[in-house]
C-alpha positions in Angstrom: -25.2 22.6 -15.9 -26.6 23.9 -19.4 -23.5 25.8 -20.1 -20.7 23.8 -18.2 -18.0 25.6 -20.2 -19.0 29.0 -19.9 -17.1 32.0 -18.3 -18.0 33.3 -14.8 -17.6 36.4 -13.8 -16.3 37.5 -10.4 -19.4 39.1 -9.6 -21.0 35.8 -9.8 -18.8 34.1 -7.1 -18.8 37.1 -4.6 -23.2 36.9 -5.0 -23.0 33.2 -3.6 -23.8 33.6 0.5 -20.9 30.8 1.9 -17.8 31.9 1.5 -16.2 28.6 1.7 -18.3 27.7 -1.1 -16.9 30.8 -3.4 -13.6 29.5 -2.1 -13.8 25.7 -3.7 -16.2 27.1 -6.3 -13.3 29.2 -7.8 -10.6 26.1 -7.2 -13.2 24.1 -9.6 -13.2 27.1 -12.2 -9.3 26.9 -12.1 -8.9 23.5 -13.0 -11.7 23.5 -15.5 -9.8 26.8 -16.9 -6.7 24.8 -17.2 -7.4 21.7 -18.9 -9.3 23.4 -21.5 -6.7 25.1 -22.3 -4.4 22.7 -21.9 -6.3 20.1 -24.0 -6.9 17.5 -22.1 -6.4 16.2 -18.8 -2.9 14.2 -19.1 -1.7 17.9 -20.8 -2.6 20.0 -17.4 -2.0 17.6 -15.1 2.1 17.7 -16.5 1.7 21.3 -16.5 0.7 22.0 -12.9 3.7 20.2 -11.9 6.1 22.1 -15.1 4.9 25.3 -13.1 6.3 24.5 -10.0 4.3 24.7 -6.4 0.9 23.5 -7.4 -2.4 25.4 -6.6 -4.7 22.7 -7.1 -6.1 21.3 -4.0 -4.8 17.3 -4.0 -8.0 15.7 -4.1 -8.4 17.2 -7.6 -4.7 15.8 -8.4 -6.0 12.6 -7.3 -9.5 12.7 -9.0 -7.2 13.6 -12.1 -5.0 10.9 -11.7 -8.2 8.3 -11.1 -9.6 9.6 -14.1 -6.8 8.7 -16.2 -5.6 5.6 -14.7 -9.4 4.4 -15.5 -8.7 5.2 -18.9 -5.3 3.6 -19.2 -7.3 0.6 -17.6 -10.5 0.2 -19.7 -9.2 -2.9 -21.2 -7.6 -5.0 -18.8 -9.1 -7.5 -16.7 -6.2 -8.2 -14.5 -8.3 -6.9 -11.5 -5.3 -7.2 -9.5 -4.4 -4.3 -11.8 -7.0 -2.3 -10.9 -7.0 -2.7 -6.9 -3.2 -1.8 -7.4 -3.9 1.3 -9.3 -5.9 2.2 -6.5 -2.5 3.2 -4.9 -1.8 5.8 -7.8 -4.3 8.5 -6.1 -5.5 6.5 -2.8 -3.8 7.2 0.2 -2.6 3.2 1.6 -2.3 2.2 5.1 0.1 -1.2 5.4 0.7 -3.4 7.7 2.7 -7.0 8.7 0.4 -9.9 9.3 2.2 -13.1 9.6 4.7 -12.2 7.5 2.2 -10.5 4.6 2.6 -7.1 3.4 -1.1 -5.6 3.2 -2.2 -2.6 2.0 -5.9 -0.8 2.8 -7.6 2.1 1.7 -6.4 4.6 4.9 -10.0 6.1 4.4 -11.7 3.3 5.1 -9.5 1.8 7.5 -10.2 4.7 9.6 -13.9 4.9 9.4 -14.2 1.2 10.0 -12.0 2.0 13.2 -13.7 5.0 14.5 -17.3 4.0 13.5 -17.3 0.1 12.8 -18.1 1.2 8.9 -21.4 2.7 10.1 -20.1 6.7 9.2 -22.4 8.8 11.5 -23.8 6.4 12.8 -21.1 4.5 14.2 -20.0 7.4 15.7 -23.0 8.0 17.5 -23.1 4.7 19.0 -19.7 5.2 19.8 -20.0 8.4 21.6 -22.4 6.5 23.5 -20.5 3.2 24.4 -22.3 1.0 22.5 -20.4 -2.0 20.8 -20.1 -1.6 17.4 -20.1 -4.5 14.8 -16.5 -6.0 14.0 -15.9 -5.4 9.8 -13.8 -7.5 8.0 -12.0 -6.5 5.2 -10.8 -8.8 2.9 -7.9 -9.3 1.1 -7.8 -9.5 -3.0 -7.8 -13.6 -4.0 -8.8 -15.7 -6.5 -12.0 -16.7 -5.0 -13.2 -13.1 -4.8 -12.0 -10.9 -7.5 -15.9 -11.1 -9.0 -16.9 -9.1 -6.0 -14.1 -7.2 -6.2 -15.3 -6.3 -10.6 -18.3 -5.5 -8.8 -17.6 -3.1 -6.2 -15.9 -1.1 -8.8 -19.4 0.3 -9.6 -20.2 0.9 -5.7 -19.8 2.2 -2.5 -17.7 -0.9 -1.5 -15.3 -0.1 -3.9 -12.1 0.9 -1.7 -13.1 -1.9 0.7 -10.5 -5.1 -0.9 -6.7 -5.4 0.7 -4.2 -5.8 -1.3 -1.0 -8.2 -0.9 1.9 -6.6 -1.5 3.8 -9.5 -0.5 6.5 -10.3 -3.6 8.2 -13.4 -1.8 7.3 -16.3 -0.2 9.8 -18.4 1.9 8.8 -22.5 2.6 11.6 -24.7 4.9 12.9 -27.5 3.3 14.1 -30.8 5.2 17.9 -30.4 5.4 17.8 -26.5 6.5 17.0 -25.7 2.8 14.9 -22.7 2.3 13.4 -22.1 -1.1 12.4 -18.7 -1.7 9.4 -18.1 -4.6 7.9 -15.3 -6.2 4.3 -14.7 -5.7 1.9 -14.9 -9.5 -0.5 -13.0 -7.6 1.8 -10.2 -6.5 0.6 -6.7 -5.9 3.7 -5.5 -6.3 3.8 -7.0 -9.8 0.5 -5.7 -10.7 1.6 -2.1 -9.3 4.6 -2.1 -11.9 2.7 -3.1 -14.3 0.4 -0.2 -13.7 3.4 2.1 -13.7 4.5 0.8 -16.8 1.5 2.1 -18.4 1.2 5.5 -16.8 5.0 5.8 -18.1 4.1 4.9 -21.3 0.8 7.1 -21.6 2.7 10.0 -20.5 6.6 9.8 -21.9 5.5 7.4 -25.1 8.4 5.1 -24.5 8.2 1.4 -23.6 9.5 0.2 -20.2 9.8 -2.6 -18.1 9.4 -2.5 -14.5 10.3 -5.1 -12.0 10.4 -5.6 -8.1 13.5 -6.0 -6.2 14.1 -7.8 -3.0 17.8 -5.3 -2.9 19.8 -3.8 -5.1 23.3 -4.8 -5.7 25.0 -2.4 -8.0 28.3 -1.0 -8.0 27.2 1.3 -10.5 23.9 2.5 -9.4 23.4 5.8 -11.4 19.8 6.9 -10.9 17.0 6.3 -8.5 13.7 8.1 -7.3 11.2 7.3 -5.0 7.6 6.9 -5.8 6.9 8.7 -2.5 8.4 11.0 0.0 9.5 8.6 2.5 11.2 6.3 -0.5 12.4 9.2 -2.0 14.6 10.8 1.1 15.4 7.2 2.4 16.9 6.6 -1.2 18.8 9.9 -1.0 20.3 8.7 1.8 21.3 5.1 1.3 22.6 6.6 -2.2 25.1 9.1 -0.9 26.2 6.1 2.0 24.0 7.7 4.9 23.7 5.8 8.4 20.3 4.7 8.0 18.3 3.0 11.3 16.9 -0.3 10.6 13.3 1.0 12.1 13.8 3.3 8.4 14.7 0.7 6.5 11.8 -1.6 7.7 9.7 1.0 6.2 10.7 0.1 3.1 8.1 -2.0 1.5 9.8 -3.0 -1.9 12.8 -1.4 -5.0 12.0 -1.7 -8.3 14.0 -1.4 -11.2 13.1 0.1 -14.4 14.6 0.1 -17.4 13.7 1.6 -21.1 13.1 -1.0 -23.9 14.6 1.6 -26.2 17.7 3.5 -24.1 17.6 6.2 -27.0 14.5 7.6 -24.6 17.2 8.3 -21.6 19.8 10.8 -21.2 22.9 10.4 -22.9 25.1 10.2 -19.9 22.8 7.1 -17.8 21.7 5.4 -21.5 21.2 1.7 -21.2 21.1 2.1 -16.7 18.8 0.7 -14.5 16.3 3.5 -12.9 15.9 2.5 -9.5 12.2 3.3 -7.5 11.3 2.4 -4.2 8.2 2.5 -1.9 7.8 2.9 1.5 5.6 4.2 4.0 6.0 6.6 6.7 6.3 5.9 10.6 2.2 5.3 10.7 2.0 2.9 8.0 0.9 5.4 5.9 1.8 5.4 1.8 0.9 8.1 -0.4 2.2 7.2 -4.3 2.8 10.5 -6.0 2.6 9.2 -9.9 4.4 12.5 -10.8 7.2 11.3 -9.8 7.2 9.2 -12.8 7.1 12.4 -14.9 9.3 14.5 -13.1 12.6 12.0 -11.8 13.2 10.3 -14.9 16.5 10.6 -17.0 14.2 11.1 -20.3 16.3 12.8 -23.4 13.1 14.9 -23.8 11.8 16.0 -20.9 7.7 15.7 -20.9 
């Protein structure tokens, strides 16, 4: 604590008695190693993925990432911004209600399951067959985004669902259906997030938009901001079968493009970058915001 910055010798680490505390000890020196000597954290966190397979345990990534999102947040108020950052280096659970796409902290999703929100205790009481209390999580609105600014400072932080819903349909008399785009989208809020970490990272200017499909003969690039979007993509992109339980998975397509194509490749300049997002078979999402870094067609690679 006097001396955060100071070397330790191996010695050192082999004197302390738990040997799965030497174990995380040392993953702590290695990160705190790299990003001195990177510079800062945005510099090491490119580099652990330039390197190839990453060392670093993923909550650091995450921490990393949380870190820096907070930064690139610091002045915005758009808390819808802020819950949707969440998804950069939170782990999401969604799930259909009525017709609404909602995403929740998986964490605390499954505490609230196994232990009614109670941690230990809960799970005592479980164990034991006693009822436990019913918790309500609530979803991101207008009428609460004051708790929400004030959770950011607490415990109850990772506690707000967020609507991921992009598209509302309302009936018509006549059969008319008139389909509308949500202002309080989380989905807009999420690209807008992304278009930030993009900038922060690559230094070029881009514009990122959610898709209902893609229709596009000439569909040059794609990624996916996860591993379920990102095989799914693959697939549909080289004319794949694809079941319609996969495709369901599929929780929205963006499309990005560069306000200045001199930032893209020659050969794709002035093309739409298609992302996707999806979750996996549980209704689990895990945004990997390296993708970002890694998938684009940048003329100078980061």
């Amino acid at each position: 604590m006097k001396d955060p910055t100071r070397p330790v010798k191996p010695a050192e680490l082999k004197a302390l008695a738990d040997a799965d505390v030497q174990h995380n000890y040392r993953h702590f020196l290695n990160l705190r190693d790299a990003v001195q000597a990177a510079g800062s954290l945005e510099a090491a966190y490119a580099g652990f993925f330039k390197a190839g397979a990453v060392q670093l345990p993923p909550l650091f990534l995450d921490l990393m990432v949380q870190a820096m999102v907070c930064h690139l947040l610091q002045d915005t108020a758009d808390v819808w911004q802020w819950r949707a950052a969440e998804m950069l280096f939170r782990r999401q659970r969604v799930s259909v209600q009525d017709g609404r796409v909602l995403a929740g902290d998986s964490e605390v999703l499954d505490m609230n399951h196994e232990t009614g929100g109670l941690g230990a205790i809960g799970r005592l009481l479980k164990e034991n067959s006693a009822a436990l209390p019913v918790v309500n999580l609530q979803v991101l609105n207008d009428e609460n985004t004051v708790r929400y600014q004030q959770s950011l400072a607490g415990a109850g932080r990772f506690n707000f669902l967020l609507d991921l819903t992009h598209e509302v349909q309302r009936e018509l008399p006549h059969g008319l259906t008139l389909t509308m785009t949500r202002a309080q989208s989380g989905l807009k809020a999420l690209a807008q997030v992304l278009e930030k970490w993009v900038q922060h990272f690559v230094g070029a200017e881009v514009q990122i938009q959610a898709e209902s499909r893609v229709d596009d003969a000439a569909w040059r690039w794609h990624l996916g901001l996860d591993a379920e979007a990102t095989q799914l993509l693959n697939d549909l992109y080289e004319g794949r079968d694809v079941p319609a339980e996969r495709q369901r998975r599929l929780i929205s397509l963006f499309r990005l493009r560069f306000q200045d194509p001199q930032h893209m490749r020659a050969d794709v300049q002035g093309k739409p970058v298609y992302l996707g997002l999806a979750m996996a078979a549980d209704g689990l999402v895990k945004l990997k915001p390296q993708n970002l870094l890694l998938n684009l067609p940048l003329a100078r690679p980061v």
